[in-house]
ZAMARDO-254854 format. One line per 10 residues: number of its first residue (from 1); their letters; for each residue x, y, z of N, C-alpha, C, O. Coordinates in Angstrom, 3 decimals. Example, Ala and Ser with C-alpha at 12.3 -4.5 7.8 and 13.67 -1.06 7.14 Angstrom:
<pts>
1) AS) 13.190/-5.690/7.800/12.300/-4.500/7.800/13.200/-3.300/7.800/14.236/-3.319/8.465 | 12.850/-2.250/7.080/13.670/-1.060/7.140/12.900/0.030/7.870/13.409/1.138/8.039 .
</pts>
This chain:
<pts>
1) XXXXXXXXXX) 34.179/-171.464/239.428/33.693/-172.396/238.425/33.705/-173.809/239.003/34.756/-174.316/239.398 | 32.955/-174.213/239.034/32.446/-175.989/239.386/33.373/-176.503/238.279/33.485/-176.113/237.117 | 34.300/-177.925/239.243/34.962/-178.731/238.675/34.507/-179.561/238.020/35.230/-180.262/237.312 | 32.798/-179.758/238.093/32.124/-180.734/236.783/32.446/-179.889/235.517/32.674/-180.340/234.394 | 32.433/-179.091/235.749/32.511/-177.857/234.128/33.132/-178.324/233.211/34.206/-177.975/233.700 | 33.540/-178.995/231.954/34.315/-180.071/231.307/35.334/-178.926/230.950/35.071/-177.754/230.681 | 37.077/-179.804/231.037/38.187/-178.957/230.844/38.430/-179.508/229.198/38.602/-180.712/229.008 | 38.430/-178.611/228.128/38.851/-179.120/226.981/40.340/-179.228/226.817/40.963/-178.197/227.073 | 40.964/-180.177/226.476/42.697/-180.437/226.488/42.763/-180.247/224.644/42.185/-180.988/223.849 | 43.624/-179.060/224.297/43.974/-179.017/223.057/45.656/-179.836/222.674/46.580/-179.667/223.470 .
11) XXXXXXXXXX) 45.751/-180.236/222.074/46.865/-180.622/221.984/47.071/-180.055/220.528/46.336/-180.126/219.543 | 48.969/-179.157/220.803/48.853/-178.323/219.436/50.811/-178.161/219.070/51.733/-178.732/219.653 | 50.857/-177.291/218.050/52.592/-177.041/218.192/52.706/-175.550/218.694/51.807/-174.727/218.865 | 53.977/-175.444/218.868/54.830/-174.442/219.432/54.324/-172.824/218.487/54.721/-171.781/219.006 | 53.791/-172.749/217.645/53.546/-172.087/217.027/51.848/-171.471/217.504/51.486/-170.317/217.279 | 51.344/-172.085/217.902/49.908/-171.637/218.561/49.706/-171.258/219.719/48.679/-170.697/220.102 | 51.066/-171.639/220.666/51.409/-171.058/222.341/50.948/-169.557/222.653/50.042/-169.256/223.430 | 51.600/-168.818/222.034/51.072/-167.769/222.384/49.292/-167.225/222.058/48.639/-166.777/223.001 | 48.896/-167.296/221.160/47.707/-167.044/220.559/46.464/-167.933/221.473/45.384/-167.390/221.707 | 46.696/-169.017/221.834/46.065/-170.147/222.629/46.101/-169.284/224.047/45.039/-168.806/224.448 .
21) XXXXXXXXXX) 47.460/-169.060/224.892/47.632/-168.302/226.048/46.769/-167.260/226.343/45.982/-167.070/227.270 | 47.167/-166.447/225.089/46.532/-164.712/224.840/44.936/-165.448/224.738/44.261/-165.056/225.690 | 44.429/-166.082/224.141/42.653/-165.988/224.495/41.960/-167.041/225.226/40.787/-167.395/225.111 | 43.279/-167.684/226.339/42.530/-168.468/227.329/41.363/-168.271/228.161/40.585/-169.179/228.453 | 41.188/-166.335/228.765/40.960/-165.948/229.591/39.508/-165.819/228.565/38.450/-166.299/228.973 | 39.570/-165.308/227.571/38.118/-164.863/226.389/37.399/-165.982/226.333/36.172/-165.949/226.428 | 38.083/-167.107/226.170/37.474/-168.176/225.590/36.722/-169.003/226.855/35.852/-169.841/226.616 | 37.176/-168.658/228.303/36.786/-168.888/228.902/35.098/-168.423/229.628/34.240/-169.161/230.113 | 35.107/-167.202/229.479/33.954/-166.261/229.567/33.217/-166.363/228.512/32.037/-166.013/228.537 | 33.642/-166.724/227.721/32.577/-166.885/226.574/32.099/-167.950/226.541/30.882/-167.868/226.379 .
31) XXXXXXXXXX) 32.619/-169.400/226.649/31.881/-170.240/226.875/31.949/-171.301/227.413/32.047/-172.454/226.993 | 31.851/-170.546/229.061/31.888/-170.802/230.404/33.019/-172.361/230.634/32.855/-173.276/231.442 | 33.733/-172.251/229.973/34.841/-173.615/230.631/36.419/-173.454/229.981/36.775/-172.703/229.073 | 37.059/-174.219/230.601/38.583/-173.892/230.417/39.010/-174.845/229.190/38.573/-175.964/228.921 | 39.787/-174.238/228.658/40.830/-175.304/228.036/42.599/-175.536/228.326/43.285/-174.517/228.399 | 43.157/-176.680/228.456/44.187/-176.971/228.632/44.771/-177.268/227.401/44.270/-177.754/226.387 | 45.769/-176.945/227.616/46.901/-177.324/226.174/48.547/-177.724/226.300/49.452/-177.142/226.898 | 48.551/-178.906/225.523/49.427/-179.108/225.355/50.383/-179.193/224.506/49.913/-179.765/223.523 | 52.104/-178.795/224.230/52.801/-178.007/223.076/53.895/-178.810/223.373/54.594/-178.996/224.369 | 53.838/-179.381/221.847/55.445/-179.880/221.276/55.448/-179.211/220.037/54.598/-178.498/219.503 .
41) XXXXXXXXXX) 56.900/-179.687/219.579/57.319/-179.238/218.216/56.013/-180.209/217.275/55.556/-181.293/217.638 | 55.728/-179.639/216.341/54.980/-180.095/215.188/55.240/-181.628/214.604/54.534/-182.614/214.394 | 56.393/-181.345/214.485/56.628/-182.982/214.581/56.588/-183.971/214.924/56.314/-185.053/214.406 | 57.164/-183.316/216.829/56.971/-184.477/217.906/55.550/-184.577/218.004/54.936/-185.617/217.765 | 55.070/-183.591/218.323/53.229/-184.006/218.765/52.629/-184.640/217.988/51.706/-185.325/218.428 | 52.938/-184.657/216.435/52.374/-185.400/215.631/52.511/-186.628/215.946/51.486/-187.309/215.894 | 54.041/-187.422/216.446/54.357/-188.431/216.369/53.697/-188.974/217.918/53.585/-190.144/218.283 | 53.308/-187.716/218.684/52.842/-188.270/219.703/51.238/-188.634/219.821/50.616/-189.332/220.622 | 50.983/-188.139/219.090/49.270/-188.704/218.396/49.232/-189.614/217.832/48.262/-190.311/218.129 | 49.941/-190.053/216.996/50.257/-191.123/216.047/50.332/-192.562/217.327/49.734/-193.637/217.281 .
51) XXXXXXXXXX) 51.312/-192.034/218.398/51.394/-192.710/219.770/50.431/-193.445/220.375/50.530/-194.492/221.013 | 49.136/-192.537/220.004/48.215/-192.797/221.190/48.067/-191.658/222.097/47.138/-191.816/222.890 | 48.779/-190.436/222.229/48.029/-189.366/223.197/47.091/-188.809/222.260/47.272/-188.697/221.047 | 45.924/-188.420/223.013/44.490/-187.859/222.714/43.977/-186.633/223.452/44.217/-186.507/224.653 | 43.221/-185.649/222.723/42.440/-184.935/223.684/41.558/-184.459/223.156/41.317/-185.027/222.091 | 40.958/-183.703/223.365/39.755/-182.789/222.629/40.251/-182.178/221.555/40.022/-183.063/220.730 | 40.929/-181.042/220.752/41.270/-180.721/220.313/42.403/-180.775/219.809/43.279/-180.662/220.667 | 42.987/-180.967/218.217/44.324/-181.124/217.822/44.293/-179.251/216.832/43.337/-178.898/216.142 | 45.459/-178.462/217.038/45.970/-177.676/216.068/47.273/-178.017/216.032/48.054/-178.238/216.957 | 47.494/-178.048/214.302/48.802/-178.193/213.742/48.641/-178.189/212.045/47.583/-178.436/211.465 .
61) XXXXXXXXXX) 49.616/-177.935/211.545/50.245/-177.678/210.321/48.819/-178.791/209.688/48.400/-179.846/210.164 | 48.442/-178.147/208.668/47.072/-177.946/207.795/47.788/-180.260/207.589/47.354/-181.268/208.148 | 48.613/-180.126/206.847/49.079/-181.363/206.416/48.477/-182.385/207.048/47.549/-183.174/206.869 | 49.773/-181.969/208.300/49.327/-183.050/209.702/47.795/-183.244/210.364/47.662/-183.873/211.413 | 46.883/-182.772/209.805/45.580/-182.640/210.276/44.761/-183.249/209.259/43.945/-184.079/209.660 | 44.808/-183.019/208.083/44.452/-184.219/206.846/44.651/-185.567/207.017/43.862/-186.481/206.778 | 46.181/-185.637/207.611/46.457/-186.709/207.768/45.745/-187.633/208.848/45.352/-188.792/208.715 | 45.689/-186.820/209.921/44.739/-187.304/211.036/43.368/-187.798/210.622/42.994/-188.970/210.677 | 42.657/-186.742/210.196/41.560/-187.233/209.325/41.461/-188.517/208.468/40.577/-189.359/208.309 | 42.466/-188.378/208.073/42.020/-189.752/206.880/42.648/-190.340/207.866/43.406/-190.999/207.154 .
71) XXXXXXXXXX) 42.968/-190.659/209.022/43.499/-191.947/209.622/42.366/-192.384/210.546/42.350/-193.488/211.090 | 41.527/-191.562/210.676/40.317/-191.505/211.479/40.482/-190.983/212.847/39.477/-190.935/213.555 | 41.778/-190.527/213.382/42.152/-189.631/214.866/41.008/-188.579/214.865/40.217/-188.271/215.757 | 41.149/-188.156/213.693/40.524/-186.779/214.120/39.002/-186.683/213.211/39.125/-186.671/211.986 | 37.973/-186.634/213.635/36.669/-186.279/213.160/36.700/-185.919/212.320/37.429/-184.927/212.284 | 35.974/-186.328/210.828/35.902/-186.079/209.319/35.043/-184.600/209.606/34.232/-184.506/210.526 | 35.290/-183.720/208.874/34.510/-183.102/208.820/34.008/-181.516/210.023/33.259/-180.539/210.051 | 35.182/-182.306/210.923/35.401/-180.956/212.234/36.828/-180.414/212.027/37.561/-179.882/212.861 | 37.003/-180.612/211.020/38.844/-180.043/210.690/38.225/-178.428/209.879/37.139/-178.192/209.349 | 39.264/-177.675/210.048/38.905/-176.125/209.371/39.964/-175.563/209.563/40.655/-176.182/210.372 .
81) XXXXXXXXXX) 40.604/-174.288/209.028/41.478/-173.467/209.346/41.536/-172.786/210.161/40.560/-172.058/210.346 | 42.971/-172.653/211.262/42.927/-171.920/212.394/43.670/-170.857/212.001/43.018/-169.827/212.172 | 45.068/-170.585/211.414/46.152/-169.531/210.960/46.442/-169.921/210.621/46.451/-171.140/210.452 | 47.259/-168.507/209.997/48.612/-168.387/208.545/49.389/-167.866/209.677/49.023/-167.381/210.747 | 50.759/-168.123/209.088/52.434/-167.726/210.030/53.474/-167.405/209.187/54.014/-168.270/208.498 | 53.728/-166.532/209.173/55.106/-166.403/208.488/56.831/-166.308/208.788/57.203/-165.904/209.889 | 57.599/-166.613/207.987/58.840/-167.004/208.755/59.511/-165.493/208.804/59.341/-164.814/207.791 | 60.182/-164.968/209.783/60.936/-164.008/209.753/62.959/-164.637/210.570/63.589/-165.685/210.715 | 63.176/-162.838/210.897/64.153/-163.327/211.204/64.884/-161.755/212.497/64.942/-160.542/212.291 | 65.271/-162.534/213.635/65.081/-162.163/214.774/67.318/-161.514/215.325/68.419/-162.031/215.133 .
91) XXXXXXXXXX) 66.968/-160.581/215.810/68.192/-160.499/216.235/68.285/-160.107/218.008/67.298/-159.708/218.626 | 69.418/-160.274/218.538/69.139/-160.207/220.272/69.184/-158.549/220.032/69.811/-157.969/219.145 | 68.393/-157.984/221.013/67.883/-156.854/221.352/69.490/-155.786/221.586/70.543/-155.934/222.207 | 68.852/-154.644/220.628/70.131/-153.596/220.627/71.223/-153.997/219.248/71.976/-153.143/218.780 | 71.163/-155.288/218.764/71.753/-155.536/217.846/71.502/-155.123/216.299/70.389/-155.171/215.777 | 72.680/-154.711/215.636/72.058/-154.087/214.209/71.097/-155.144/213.808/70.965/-156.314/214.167 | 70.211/-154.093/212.619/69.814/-155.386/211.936/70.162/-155.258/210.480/70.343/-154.203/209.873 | 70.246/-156.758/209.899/70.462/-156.775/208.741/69.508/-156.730/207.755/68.320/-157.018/207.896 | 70.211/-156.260/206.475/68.646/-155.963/205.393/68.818/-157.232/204.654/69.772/-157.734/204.060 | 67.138/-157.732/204.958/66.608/-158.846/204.656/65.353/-158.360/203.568/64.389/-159.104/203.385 .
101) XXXXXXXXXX) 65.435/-157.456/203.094/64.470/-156.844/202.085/64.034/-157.073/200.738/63.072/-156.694/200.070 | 65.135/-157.883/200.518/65.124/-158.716/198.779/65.901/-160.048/198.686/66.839/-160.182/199.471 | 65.692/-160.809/198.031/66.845/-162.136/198.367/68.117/-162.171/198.381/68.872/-162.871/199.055 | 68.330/-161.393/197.617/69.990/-160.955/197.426/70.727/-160.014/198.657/71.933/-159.883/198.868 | 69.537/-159.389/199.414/70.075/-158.708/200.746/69.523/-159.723/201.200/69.250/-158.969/202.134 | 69.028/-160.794/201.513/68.817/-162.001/202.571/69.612/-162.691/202.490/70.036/-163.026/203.597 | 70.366/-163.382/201.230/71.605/-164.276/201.006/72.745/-163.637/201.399/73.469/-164.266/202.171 | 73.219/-162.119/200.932/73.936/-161.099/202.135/74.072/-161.837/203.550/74.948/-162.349/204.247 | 72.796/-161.611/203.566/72.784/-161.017/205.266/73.173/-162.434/206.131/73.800/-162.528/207.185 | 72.547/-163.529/205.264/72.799/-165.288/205.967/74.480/-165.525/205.576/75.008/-166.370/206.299 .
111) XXXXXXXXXX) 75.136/-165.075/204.827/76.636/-164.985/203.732/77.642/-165.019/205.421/78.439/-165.790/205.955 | 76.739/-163.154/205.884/77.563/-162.487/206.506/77.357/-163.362/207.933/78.033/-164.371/208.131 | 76.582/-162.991/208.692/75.894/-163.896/209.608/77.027/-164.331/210.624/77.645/-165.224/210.044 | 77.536/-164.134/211.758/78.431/-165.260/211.969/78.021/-166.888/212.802/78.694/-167.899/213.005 | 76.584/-166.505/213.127/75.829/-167.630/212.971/74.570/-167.538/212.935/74.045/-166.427/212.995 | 73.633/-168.976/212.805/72.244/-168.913/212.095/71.910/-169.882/213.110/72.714/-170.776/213.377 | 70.696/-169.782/213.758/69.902/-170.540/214.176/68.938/-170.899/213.980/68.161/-170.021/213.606 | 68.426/-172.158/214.073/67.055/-172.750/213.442/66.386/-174.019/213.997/67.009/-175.009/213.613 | 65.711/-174.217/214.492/65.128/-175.563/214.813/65.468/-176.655/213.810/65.934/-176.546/212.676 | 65.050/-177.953/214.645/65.041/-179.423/213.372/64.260/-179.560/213.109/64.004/-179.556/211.905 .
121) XXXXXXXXXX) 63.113/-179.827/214.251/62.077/-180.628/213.654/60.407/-179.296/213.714/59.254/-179.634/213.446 | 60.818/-178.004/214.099/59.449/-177.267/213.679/59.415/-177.421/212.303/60.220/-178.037/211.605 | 58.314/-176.747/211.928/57.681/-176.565/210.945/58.446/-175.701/210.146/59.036/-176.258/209.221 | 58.617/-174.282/210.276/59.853/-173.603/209.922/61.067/-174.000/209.567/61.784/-173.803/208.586 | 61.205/-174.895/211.049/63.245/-175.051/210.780/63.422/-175.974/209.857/64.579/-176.196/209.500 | 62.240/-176.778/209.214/62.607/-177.782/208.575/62.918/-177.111/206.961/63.678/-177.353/206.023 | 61.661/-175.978/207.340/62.107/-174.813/205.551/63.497/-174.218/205.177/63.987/-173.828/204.117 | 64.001/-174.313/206.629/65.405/-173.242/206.287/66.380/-173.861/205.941/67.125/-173.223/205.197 | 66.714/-174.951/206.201/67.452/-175.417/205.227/67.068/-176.071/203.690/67.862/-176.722/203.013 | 65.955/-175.809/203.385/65.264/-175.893/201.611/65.457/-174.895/201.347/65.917/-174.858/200.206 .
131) XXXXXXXXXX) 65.320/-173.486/201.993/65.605/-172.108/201.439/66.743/-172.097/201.491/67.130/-171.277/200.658 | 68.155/-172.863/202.366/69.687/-172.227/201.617/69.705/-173.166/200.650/70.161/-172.628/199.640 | 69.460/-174.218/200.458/69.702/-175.053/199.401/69.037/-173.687/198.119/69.594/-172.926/197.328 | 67.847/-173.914/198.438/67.332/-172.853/197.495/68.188/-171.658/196.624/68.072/-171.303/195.451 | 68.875/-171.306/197.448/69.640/-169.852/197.711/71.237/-169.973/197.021/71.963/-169.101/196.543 | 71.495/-171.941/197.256/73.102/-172.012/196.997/73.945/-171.615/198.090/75.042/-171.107/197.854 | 73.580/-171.779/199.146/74.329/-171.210/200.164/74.322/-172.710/201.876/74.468/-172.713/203.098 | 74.103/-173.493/200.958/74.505/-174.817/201.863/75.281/-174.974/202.622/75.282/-174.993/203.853 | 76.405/-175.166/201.458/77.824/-175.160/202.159/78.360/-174.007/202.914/78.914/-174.155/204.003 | 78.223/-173.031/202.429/78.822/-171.632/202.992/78.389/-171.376/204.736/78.958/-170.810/205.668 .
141) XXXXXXXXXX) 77.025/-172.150/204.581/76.990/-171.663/205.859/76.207/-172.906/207.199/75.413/-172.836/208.137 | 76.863/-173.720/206.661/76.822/-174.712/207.317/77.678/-175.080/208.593/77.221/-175.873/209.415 | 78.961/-174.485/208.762/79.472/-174.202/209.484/79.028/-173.728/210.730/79.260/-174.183/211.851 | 78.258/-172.606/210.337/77.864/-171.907/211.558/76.137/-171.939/211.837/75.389/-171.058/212.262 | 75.885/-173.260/211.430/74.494/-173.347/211.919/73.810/-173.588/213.559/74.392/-174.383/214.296 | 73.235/-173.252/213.790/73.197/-173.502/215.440/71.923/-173.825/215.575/71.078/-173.028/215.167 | 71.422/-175.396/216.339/70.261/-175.855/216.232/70.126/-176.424/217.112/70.997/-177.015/217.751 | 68.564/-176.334/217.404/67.965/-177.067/218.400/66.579/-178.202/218.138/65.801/-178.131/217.187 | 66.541/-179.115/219.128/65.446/-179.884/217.956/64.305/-179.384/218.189/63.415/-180.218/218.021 | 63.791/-177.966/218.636/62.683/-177.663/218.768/62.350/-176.466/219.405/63.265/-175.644/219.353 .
151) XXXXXXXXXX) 61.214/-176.045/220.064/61.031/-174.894/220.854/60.799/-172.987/219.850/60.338/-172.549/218.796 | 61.557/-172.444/221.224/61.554/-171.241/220.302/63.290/-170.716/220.224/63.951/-170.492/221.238 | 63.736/-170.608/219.041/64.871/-170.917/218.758/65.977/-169.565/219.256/67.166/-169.431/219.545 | 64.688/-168.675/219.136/65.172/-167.443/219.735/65.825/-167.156/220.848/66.317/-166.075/221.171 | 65.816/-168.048/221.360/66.107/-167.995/222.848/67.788/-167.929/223.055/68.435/-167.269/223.868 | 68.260/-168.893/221.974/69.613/-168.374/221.724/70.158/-167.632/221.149/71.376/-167.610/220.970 | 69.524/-167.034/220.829/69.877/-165.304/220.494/69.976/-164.400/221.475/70.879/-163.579/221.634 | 69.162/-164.549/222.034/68.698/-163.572/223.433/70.173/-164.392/224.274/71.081/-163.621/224.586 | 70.363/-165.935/224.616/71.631/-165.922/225.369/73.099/-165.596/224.623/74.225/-165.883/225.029 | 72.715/-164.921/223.431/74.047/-164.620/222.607/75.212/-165.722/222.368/76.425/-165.674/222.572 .
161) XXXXXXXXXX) 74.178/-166.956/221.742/74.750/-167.998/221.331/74.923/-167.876/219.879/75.986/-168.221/219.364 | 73.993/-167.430/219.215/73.798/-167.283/217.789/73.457/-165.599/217.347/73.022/-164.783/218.160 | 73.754/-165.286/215.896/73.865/-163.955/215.858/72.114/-163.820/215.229/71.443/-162.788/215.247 | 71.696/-165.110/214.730/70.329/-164.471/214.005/69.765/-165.604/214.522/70.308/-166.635/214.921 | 68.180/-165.176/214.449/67.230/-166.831/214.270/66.579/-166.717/213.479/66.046/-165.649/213.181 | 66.415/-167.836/212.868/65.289/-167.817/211.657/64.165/-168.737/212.240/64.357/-169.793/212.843 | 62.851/-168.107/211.933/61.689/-168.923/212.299/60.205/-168.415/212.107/60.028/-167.419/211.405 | 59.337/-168.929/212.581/57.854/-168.261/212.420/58.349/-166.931/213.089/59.266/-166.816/213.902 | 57.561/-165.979/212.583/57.848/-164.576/213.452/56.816/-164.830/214.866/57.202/-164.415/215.959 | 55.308/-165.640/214.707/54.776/-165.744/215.865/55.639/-166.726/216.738/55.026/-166.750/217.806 .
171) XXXXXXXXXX) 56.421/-167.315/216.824/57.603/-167.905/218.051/58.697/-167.187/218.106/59.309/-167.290/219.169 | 59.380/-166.134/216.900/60.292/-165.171/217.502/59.458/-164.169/218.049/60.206/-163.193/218.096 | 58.268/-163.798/218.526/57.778/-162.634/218.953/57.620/-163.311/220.560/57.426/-162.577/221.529 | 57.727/-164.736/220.676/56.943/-165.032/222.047/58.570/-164.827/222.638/58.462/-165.347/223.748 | 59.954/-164.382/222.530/61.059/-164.186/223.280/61.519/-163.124/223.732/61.677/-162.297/222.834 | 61.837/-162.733/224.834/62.221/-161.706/225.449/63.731/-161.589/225.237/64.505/-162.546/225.252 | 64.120/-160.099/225.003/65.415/-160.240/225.058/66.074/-159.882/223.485/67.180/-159.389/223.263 | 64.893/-160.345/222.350/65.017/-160.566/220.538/64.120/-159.248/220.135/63.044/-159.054/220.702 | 64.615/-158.360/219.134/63.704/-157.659/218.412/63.790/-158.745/216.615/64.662/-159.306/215.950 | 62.395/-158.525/216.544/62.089/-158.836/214.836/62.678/-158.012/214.059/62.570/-156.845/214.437 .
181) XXXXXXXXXX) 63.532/-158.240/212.677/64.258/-157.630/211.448/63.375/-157.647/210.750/63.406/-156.769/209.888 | 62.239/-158.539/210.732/61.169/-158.467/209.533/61.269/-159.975/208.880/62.172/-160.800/209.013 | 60.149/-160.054/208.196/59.785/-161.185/207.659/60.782/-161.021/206.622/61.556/-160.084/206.423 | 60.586/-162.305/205.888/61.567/-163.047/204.757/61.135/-162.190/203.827/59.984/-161.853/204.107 | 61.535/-161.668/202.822/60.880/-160.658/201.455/59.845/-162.390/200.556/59.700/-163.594/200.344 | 59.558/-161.281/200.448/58.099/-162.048/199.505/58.593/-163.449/198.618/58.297/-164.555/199.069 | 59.087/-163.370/197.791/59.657/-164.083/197.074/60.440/-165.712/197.462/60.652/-166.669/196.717 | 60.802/-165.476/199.268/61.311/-166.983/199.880/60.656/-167.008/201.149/60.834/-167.810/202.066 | 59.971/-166.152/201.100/58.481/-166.408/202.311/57.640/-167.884/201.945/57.256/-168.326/200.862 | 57.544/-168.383/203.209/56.864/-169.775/203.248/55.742/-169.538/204.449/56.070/-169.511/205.635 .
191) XXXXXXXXXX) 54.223/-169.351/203.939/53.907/-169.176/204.943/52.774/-170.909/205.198/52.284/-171.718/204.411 | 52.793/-170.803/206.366/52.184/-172.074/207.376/51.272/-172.113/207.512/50.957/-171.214/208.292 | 50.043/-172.959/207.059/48.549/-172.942/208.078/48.320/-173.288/208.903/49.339/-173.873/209.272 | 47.592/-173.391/209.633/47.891/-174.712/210.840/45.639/-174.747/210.681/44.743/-173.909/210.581 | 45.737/-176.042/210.745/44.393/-176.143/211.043/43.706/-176.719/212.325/44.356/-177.571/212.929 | 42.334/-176.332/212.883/42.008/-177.046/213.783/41.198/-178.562/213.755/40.880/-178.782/212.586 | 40.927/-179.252/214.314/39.887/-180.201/214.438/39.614/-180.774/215.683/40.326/-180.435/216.629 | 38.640/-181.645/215.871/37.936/-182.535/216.826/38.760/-183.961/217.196/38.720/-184.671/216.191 | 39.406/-184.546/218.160/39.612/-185.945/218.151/38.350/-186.607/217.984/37.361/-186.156/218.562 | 38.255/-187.908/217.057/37.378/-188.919/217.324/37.209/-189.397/218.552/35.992/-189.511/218.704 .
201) XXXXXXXXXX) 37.742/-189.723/219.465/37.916/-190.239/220.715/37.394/-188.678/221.708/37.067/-189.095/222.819 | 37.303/-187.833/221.679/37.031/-186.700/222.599/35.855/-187.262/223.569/35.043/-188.101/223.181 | 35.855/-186.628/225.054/34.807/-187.041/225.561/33.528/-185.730/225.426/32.318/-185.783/225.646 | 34.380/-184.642/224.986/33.827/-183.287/225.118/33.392/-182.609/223.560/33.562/-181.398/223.422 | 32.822/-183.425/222.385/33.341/-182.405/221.199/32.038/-181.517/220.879/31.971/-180.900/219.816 | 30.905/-181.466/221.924/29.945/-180.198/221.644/31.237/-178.857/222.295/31.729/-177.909/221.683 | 31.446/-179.315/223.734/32.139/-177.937/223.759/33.455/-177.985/223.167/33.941/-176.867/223.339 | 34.326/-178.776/222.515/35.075/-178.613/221.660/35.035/-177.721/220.222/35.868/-177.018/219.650 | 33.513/-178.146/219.905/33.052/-177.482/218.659/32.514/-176.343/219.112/31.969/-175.798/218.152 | 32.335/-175.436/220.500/32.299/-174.362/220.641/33.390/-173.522/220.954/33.721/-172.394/220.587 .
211) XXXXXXXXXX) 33.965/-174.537/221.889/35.683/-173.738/221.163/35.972/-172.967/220.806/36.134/-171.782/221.098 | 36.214/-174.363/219.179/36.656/-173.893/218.082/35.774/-172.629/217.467/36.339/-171.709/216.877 | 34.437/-172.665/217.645/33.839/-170.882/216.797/34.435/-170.034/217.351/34.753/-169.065/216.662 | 34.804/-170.047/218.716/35.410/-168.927/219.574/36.774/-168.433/218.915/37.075/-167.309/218.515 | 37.434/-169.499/218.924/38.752/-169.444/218.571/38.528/-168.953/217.303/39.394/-168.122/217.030 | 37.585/-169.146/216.247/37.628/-168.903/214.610/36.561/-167.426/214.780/36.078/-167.042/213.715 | 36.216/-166.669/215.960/35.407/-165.386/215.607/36.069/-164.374/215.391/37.274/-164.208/215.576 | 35.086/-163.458/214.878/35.890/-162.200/214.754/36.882/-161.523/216.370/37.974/-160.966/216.480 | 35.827/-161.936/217.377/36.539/-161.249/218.574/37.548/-162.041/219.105/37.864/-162.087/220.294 | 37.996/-162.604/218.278/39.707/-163.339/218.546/41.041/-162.863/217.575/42.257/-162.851/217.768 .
221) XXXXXXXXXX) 40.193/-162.494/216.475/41.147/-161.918/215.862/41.657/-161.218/216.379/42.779/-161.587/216.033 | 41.879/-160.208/217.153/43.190/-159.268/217.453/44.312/-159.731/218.054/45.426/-159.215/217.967 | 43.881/-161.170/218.954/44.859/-161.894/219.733/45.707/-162.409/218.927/46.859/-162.544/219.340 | 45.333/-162.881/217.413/46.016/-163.665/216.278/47.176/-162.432/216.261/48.315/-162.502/216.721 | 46.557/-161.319/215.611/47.328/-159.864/215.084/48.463/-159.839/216.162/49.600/-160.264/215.956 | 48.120/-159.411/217.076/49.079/-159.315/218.460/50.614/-159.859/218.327/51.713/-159.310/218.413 | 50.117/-161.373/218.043/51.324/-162.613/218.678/51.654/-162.685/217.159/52.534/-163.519/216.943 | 51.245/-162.113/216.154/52.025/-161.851/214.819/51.503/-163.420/213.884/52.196/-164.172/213.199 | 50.082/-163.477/214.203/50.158/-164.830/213.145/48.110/-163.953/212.536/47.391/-163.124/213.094 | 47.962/-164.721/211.261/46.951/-164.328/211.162/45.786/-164.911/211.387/45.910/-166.134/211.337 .
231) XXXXXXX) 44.587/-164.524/211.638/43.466/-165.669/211.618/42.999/-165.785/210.633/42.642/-164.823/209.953 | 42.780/-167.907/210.032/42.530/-167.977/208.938/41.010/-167.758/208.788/40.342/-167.731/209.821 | 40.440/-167.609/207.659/39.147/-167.969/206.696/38.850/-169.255/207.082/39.577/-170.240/206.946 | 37.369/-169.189/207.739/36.542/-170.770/207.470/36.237/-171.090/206.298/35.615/-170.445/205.454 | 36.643/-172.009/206.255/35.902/-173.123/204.672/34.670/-173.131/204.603/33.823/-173.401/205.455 | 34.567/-172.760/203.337/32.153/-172.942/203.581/32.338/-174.203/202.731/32.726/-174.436/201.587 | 31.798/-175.081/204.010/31.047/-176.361/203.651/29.692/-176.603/202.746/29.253/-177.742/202.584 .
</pts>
């Protein structure tokens, strides 16, 4: 491939890593150029746009992308839905798992726990502590919270720092080492959109906006399924 070929730079959160990875190679053959990406926590990247870093493409939490929009970062009108995510909860590999099947076996199972891990500033980790508040279980288990300000949280599970993680199931699925217990039961399930759009500033947004169809077709969906997040519905304009 000729280095004139324009490289699209997505800039996105921790939650789209895998799914972005998994159809680098599709998206490439399909329409003929690469994209680069770059991944912070949801928060930070936000704050790092807010900064002044730019690229062709922003995905992140539906919110943070409105917001862009009305600030004028991101192109009125090239924003749309990329995925839904849901939070589960992860134990290091070979380890029982606990029944997380109803809230009352989830408040159990966080009760028993002898510790909980969770990000600060993802998107997720910021829910899990609204869901123990939720739950009444603040105090109880505050003690043994184990946090990081970001990433995939799983990871200390897998080094048998913490006994559970709580998080998107598509970032506990990207860790080696963790099997999934299953999503949150219905009832304290929080699930995430994340949407895509265009920077105003892009030098590239025809092939940005081809991209994005790539990324939003049917023949991407399985990569969504895979890495455990879903692909959303386009908005009819």
């Amino acid at each position: 491939m000729s280095d004139i070929v324009p490289r699209i730079t997505i800039l996105t959160s921790n939650s789209s890593r895998t799914v972005l990875d998994g159809l680098a190679g599709a998206s490439e053959k399909a329409t003929t150029y690469r994209y680069a990406v770059r991944y912070d926590s949801a928060k930070a990247m936000l704050a790092r746009i807010k900064d002044g870093e730019a690229g062709d493409l922003v995905i992140l939490d539906a919110q943070m992308v409105a917001e862009l929009v009305a600030s004028g970062i991101v192109r009125r009108g090239t924003d749309r839905p990329f995925a839904h995510s849901r939070v589960g909860v992860a134990v290091r590999s070979g380890a029982p798992h606990p029944d997380i099947s109803t809230p009352d076996a989830f408040k159990h199972a966080m009760l028993s726990a002898r510790s909980i891990a969770h990000t600060l500033h993802g998107a997720s980790g910021m829910y899990v502590p609204v869901l123990f508040e939720r739950l009444g279980i603040t105090a109880q288990v505050k003690a043994k919270i184990v946090n990081r300000p970001g990433g995939y949280i799983a990871t200390v599970v897998a080094a048998g720092e913490a006994e559970l993680a709580v998080q998107q199931i598509v970032e506990l699925r990207a860790v080696p080492g963790v099997e999934i217990v299953g999503p949150l039961p219905e009832a304290l399930q929080k699930v995430f959109q994340t949407d895509a759009g265009i920077f105003s500033a892009s030098k590239h947004p025809t092939e940005g906006e081809a991209c994005l169809r790539f990324l939003s077709s049917p023949a991407a969906a399985p990569v969504f399924t895979q890495v455990g997040l879903e692909q959303a519905a386009a908005r009819t304009r």
